[in-house]
C-alpha positions in Angstrom: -23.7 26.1 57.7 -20.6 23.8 56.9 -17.0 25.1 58.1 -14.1 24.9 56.3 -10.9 25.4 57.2 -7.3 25.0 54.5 -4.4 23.8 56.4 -0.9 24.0 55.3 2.3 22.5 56.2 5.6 24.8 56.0 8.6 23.1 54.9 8.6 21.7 51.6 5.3 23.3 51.5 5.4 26.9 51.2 9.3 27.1 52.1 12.5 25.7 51.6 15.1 26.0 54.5 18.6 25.8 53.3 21.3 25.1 56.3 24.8 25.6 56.3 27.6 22.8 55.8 27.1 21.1 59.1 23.3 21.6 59.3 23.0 23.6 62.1 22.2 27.7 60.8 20.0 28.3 58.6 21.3 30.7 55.8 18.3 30.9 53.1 15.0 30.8 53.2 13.5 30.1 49.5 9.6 30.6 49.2 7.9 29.0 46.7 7.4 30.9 43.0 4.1 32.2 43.1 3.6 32.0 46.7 2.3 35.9 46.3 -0.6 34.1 44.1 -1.4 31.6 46.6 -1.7 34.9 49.3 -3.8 36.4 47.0 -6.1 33.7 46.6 -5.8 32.8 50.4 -6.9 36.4 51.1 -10.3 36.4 48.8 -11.3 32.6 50.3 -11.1 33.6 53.8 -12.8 37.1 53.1 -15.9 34.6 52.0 -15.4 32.3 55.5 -12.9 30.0 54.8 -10.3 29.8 57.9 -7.1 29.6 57.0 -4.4 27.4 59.3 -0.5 26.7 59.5 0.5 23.3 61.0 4.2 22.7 61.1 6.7 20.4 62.9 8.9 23.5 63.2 9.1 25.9 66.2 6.9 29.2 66.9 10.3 31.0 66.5 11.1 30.0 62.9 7.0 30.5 62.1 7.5 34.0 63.0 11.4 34.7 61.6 11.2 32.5 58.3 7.6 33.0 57.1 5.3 35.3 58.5 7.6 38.5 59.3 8.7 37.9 55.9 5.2 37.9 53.6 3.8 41.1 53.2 2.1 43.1 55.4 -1.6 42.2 54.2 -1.0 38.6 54.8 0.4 38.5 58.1 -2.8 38.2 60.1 -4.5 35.7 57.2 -4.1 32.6 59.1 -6.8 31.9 62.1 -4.4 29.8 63.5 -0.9 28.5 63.8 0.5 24.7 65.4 4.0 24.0 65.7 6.4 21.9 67.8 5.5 24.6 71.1 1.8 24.8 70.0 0.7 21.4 69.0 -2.9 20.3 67.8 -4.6 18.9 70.8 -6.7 15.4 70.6 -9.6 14.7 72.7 -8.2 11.1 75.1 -11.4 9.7 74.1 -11.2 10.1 70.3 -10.5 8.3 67.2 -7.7 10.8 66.4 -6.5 9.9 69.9 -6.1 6.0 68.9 -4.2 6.8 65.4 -2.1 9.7 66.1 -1.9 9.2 69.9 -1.5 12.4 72.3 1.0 14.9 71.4 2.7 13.9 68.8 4.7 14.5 65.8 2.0 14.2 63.1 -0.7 16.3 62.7 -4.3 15.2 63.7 -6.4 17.9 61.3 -9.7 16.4 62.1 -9.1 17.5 65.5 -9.0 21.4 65.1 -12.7 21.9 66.3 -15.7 23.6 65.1 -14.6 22.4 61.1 -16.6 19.7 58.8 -14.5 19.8 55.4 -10.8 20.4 55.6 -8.0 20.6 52.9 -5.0 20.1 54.2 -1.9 20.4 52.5 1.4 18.5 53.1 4.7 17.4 51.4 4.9 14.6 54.4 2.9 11.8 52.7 3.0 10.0 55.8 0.2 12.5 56.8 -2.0 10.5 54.0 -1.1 7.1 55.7 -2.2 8.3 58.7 -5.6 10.0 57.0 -5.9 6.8 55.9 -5.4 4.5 59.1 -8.1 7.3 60.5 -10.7 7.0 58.0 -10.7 3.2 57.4 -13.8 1.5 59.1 -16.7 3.7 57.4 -18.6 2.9 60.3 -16.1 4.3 62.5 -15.3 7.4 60.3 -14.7 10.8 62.0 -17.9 12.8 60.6 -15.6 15.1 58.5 -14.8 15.4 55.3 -10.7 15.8 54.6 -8.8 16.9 51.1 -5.0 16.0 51.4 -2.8 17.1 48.8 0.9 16.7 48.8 2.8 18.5 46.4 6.1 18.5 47.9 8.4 21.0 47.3 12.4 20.3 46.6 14.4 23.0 44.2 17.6 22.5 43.2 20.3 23.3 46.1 21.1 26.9 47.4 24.7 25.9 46.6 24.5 24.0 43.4 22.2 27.4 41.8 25.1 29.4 42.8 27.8 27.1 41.4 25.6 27.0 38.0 25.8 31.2 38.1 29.2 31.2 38.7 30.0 28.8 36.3 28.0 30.8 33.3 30.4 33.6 32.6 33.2 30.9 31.9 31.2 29.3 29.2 28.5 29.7 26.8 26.6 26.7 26.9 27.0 26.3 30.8 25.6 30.2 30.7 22.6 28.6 28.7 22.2 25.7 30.9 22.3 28.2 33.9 19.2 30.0 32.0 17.2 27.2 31.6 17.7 26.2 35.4 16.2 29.1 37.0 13.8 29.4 34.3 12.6 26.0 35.1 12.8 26.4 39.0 10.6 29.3 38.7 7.7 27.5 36.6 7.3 25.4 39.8 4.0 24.4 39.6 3.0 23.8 43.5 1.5 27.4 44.2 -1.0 27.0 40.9 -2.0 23.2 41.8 -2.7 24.4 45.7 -4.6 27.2 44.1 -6.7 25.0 41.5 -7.7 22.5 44.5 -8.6 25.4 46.9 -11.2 26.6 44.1 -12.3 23.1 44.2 -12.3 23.0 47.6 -14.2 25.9 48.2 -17.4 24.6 45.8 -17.6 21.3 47.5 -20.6 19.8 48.9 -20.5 17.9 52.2 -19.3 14.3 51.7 -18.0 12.0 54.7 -14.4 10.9 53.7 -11.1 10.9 52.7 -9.5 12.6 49.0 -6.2 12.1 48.4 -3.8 13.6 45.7 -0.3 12.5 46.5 0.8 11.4 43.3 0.2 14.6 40.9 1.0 13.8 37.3 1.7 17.5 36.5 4.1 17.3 39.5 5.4 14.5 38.2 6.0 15.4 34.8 7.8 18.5 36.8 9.7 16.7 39.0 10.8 14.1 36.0 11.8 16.9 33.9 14.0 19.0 36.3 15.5 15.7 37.3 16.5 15.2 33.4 18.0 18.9 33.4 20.0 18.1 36.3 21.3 14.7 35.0 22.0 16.4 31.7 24.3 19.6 33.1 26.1 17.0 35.6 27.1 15.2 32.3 28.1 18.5 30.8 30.4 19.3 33.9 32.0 16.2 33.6 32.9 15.7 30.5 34.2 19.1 29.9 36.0 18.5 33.3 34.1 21.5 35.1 34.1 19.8 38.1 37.2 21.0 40.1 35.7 24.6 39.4 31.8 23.5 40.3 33.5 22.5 44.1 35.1 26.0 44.6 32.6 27.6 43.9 30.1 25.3 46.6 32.8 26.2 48.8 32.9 29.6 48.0 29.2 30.2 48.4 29.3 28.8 51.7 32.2 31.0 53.0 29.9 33.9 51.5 26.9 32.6 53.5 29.2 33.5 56.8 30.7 36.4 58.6 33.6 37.5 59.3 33.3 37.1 63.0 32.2 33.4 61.9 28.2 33.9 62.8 25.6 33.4 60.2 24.8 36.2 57.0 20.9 35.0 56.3 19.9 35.9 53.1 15.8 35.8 52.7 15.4 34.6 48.5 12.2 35.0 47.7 10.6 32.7 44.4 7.3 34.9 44.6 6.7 35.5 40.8 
């Protein structure tokens, strides 16, 4: 019987971390909308054998604090097992992983989590594919596995600039419009449902020795084109109707908000699981 295992990165994954002004707190933590629909389907897959796996280059700490302790309780014990920066995939000295990815180090050597034939890995990194592909390049040397990777990278709109748009709404109708649209849009997201389509794939496969790679989705694309335009268009807007002055308060008064009094960090968990 063939094993398969689903792998997924964290950040710009499943997650999006967003720091305070000098980059060293972390104040939100955004999941990504429909992440309770990924859960779900996560939850049936592995019920029928499929392991489930986190691999991330952040620490066991913000695992626990900024993901785990935060989905609900039916979830938490869904994945077989979790890599991070203190728990890191181990590759065998005499391997081929061993001469791309050497020992121990910041990418993530799938192929080496043992006892698993096909694996679909997800990752916004697409340096992860370069590597897939450095490993699976001589056919005759091929690792006898068959590997998925999908990167459907994950990059909303600023913590700040969402709250600067709200702000901005009550002031004027067509920025209050503009606002609307923008958190319409950042919730029809469509990483969760394309992770979801290629695990149903995924899960009907047949054994075949090799590399798949989806890095360059066009309904992603189209996505990321569109939300780009959106942005362009309201900056124009603010601009022209000299909005700007009043956008900058209000990015500095979100992150005075973000802290407290006594100067220590005020986390606030958003979650985008619609």
């Amino acid at each position: 019987m063939l094993n398969k295992l689903i792998v997924f990165d964290l950040d710009g994954t499943l997650r999006k971390l967003d720091f305070d002004e000098n980059y060293e707190q972390i104040i939100n933590v955004r999941f990504r909308p429909k992440l309770k629909d990924l859960l779900v389907k996560l939850k049936k897959v592995h019920e029928e054998g499929i392991d489930v796996a986190i691999c991330t280059s952040a620490s066991t700490q913000s695992v626990k604090t900024h993901f785990i302790d935060c989905i609900p309780k039916e979830y938490k014990d869904l994945f077989t097992y979790i890599y991070t920066t203190n728990n890191k995939i181990q590759v065998e000295r005499e391997s081929k992983e061993k001469e791309v990815y050497g020992l121990n180090g910041w990418n993530k050597p799938v192929t080496s989590i043992y006892g698993y034939d096909q694996v679909l890995f997800f990752d916004d990194n697409i340096n992860e594919g370069l590597m897939l592909k450095k490993l699976f390049f001589e056919e005759e040397n091929f690792p006898n596995k068959q590997v998925v990777f999908a990167s459907y990278k994950y990059n909303p709109l600023s913590a700040f600039e969402l709250y600067a748009y709200k702000k901005l709404a009550p002031e004027n109708t067509k920025m209050a419009k503009y606002a609307d649209k923008v958190f319409s849009k950042e919730l029809e997201e469509p990483g969760c449902n394309l992770m979801i389509e290629k695990i149903d794939e995924f899960k009907n496969t047949k054994f075949e020795k090799g590399l798949t790679i989806d890095d360059n989705n066009p309904v992603m694309e189209k996505y990321k084109d569109d939300m780009l335009d959106l942005q362009e268009e309201i900056e124009a807007f603010l601009y022209n109707n000299k909005l700007w002055k009043d956008y900058n308060y209000y990015i500095k008064e979100y992150y005075d908000k973000m802290q407290t009094h006594e100067g220590e960090r005020q986390e606030t968990l958003i979650f985008f699981c619609a």
